[in-house]
N, C-alpha and C positions, 0 to 999 in steps of 0.2 A: 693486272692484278697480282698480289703476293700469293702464291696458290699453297704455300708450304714455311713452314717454322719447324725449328730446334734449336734447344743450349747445348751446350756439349757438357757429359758430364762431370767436368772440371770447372764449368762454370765461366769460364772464360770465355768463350765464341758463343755467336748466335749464327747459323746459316739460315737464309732465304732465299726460297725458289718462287722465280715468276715466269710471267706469259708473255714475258722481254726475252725469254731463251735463256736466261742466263741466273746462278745461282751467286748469292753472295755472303761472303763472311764479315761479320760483326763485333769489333770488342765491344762486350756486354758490357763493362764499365760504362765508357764514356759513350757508346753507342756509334761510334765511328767506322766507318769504312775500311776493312784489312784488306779484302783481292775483292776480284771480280772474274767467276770460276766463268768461263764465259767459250764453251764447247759445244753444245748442246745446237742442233737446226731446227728446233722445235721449241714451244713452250715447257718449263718444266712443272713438271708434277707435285715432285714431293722430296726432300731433304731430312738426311737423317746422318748423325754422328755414332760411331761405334763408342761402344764401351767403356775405350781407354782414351775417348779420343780425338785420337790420332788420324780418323778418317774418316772422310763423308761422305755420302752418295748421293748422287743426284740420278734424278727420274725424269723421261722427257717422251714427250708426242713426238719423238721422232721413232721412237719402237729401241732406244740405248738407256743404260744404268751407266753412269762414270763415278768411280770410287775414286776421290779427291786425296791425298799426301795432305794434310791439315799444317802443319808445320812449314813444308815448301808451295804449297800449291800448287802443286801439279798433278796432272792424272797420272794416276798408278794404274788403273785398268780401263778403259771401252768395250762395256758389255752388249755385244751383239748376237740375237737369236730371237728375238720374240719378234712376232709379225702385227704387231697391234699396239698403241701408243702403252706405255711404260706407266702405270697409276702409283704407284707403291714401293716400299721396297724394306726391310728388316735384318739387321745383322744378328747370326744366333750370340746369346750369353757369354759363348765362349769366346766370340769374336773370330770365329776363322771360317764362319760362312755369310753367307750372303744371298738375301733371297729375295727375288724382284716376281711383282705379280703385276699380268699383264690383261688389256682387255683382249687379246686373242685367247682368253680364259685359260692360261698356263701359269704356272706359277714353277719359276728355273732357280736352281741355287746354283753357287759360283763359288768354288773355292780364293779365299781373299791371300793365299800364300802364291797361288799362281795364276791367278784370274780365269781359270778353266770352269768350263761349265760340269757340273759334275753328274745334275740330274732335272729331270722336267718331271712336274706332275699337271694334269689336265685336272681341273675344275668343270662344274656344270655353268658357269656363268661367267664373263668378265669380272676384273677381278680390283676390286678397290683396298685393299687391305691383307696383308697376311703379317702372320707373327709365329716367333717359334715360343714351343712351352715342353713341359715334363724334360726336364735335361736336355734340351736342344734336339729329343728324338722325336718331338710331334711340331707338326703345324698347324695354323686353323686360318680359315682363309675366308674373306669375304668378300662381296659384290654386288650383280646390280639383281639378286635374288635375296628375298626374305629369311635366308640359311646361312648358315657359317657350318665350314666342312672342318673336316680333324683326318690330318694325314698319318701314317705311320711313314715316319722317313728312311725304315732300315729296309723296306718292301717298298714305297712307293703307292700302297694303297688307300683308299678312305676308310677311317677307322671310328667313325661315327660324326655324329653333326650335334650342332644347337639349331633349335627349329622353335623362332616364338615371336620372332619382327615382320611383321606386316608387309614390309616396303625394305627398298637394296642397304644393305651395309654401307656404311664411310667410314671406319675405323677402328680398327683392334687393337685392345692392350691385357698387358698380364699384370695385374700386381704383380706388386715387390716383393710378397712371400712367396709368390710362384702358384697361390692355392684357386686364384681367379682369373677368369675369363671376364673384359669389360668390349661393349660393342654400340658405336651409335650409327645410327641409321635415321634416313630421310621419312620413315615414321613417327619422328618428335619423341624418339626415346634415348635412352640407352640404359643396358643392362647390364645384368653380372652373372654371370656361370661361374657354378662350381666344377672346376675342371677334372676333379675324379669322378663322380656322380655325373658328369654331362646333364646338370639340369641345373635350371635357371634361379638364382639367390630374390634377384631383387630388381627392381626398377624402377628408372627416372622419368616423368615426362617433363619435358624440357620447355617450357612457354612455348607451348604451342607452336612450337616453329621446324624446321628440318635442320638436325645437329648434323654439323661434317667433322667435328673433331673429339678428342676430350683423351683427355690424361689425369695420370695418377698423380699422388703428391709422393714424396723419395720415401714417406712414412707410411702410406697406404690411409689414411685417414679423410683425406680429400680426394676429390678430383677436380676437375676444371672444365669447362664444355665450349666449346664456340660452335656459333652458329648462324641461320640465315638471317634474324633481325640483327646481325651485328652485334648479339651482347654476348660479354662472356661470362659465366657463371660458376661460382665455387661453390662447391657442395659437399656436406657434411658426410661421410658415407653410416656414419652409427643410428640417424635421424632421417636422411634422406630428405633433407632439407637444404633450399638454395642458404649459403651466409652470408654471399657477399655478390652481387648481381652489377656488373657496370656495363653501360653501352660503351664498347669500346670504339666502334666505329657506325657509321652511317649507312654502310654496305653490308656486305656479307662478308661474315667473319669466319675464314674458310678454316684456322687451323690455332693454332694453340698449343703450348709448351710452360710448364714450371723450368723455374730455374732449380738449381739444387738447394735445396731446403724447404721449399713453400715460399719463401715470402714474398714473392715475384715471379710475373708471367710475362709470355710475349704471345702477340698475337698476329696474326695474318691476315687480311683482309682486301676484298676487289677495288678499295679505296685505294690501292697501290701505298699504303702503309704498310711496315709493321711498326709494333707500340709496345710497349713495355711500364707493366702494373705493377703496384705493391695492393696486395689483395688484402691485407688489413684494411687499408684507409679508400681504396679505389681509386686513389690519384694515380696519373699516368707520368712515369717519369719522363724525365728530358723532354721539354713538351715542341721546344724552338730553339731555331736558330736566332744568334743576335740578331734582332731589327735595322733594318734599314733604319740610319740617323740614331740610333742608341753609337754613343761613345764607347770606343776600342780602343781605350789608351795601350793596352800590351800589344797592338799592332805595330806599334810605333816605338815601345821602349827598348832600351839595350841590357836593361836587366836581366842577370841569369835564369831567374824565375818564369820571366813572363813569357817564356815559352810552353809551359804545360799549364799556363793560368786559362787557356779555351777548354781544356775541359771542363775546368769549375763557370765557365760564362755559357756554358750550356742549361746548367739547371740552376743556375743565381743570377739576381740584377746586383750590380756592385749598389745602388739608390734604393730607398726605402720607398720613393717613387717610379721606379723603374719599372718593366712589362713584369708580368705575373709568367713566375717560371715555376717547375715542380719544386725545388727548394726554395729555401728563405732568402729574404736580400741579406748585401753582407754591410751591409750600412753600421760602423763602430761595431764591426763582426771582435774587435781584442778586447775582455775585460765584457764581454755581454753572456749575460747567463745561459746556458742550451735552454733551448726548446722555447726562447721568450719573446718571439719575433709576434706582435699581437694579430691576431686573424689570419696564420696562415695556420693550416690543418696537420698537426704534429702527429708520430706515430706514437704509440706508448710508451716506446723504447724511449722517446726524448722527452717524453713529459715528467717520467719518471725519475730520467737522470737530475743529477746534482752537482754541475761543476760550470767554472767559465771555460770560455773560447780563448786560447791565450796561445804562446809559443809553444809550449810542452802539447797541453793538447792539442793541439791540432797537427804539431806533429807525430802523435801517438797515434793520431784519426788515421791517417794516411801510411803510416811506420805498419802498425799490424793489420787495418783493415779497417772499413765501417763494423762490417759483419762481427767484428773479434771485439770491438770497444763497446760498440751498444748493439748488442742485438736483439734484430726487429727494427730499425733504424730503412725508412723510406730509400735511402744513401744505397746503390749499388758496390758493390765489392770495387772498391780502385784502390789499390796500392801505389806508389813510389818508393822501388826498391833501395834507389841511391841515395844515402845520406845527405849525398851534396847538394843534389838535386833537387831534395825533399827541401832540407833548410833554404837553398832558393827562392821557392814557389811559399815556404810560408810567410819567407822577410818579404814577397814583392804582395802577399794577400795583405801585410801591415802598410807597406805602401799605398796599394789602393783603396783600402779600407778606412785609413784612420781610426787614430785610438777611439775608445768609447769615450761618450761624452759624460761628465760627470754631474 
């Protein structure tokens, strides 16, 4: 299974941790394979990107945390001390700590300038979640108890709880303005604390199922839930109401992440996926790899282009009869109006635009970004930085596309 997701907050990577031992990074663009962090003697837990970044951590049933170098891939630290498998783990706001919570019900921080353990706090329970909040000076931590504790970190003591979930904690989050406490639990809820007042805002029940994840949107407006029926869920938080509900998977959908902005999620599940949504429309991008017997001419050609054309043969058939991928075919993709491909499911972004598919644009598409031309556009952030590069790949998209028909 995929036990664990994140984008990193630059948008660029996606890591996954699974019960293969081993943690993986992903360009979020094209959704392709960067390393294969592959340390760990154990299944891993949980996967998380700091700040800037620049580093990840993995969590594993071997009782270690390895904070990952994201740029080189390599480890920077092997956190050893806990005596029970590794569930969790949270780097504080400021980024120079780091705090792994364990089912030997401790929860250790670890300074990330020199990987030293700096302090232990005991919990009443194993421990499935911790986060830090109020300026990096508290923690609140949760497990396989109906309570979430609140640390004071300059003492190391308990400095009150949230007490109102029925059944153990799966995971804690702060908004983004820092003024809430969000918590879901194998009770089919998740809630919200007001974290000065330590008393409870609001509440979700979740289809009736057992939630293991769920996060914020970068605006605090939404959130997002995964859970044991496999579906993922976005939610209004003004209303408290689901908006946008997809079965993502067939299995249990252990874990869940926004990309930066909302308009895209990725999920985790024991189907040994993870998947990647545009929560507007609930299509799942990138859906397949080229089919056996579907034609590869860029496999074969000597054109400069047709080496970055497998990205675009990820989510397009070059045939208006070709397999059904998350974008449109490109069949007389030069001289064809956006958004006019009949019966595939357009986002608003492209129904609204106004322009053809021609050399200029589609080197603009690619020049600033989907995200910068049309935003709200189903199209994940892929750039091509190189000029040359770029003109390549769009003279060989004229090539295999042919002009529009008249």
């Amino acid at each position: 299974m995929v036990r664990s997701i994140d984008v990193s907050p630059d948008g660029r990577t996606v890591i996954t941790g699974s019960f293969d031992f081993t943690a993986r990074l992903w360009d979020f663009g094209d959704q392709s394979e960067v390393a294969v962090l592959d340390a760990h003697e154990g299944p891993v837990t949980s996967v998380r990107f700091s700040p800037d970044s620049k580093l990840a951590v993995s969590t594993s049933d071997d009782m270690t945390a390895i904070v990952w170098d994201v740029a080189s891939r390599q480890q920077r630290y092997k956190l050893k001390g806990h005596a029970h498998k590794v569930m969790t783990s949270a780097f504080s706001v400021d980024g120079k700590k780091l705090a792994t919570g364990s089912w030997d019900k401790t929860v250790k921080l670890w300074s990330l300038e020199t990987g030293e353990l700096l302090q232990t706090i005991t919990a009443k329970a194993p421990v499935n979640a911790v986060v830090f909040f109020d300026g990096d000076q508290k923690i609140a931590v949760g497990g396989h108890l109906p309570l979430i504790e609140v640390f004071d970190l300059a003492s190391g003591d308990p400095d009150g709880k949230f007490d109102g979930h029925k059944m153990g904690i799966t995971a804690l989050r702060v908004s983004p303005d820092g003024k809430a406490l969000m918590s879901a639990s194998i009770d089919k809820s998740v809630k919200f604390w007001n974290l000065e007042k330590r008393e409870e805002i609001n509440s979700i029940e979740v289809r009736n199922t057992q939630v293991y994840d769920a996060a914020y949107s970068s605006d605090g407006k939404r959130i997002v839930t995964a859970s044991k029926d496999g579906y993922v869920v976005e939610w209004d938080l003004e209303s408290m109401a689901p908006v946008h509900e997809i079965h993502a998977h067939d299995r249990i959908a252990w874990a869940v992440a926004y990309a930066p902005g909302g308009q895209f999620a990725v999920s985790a599940s024991s189907d040994e996926q993870a998947r990647v949504w545009h929560m507007e429309t609930g299509d799942r991008i990138g859906l397949v790899s080229t089919p056996v017997g579907e034609p590869q001419p860029w496999l074969e050609s000597d054109h400069p282009g047709a080496k970055l054309y497998p990205k675009c043969a990820r989510c397009h058939a070059l045939t208006a009869d070709g397999p059904s991928r998350s974008g449109p075919h490109f069949a007389n993709l030069f001289g064809r109006k956006v958004g006019s491909v009949s019966g595939y499911h357009y986002s608003d972004a492209l129904k609204s635009a106004d322009f053809e598919w021609n050399d200029e644009t589609l080197f603009r598409l690619f020049d600033i970004g989907p995200d910068k031309m049309l935003p709200g556009t189903k199209m994940p952030v892929q750039r091509v930085t190189d000029d040359a590069q770029l003109t390549a790949l769009v003279d060989y998209l004229k090539v295999l596309t042919g002009k529009a028909q008249e």
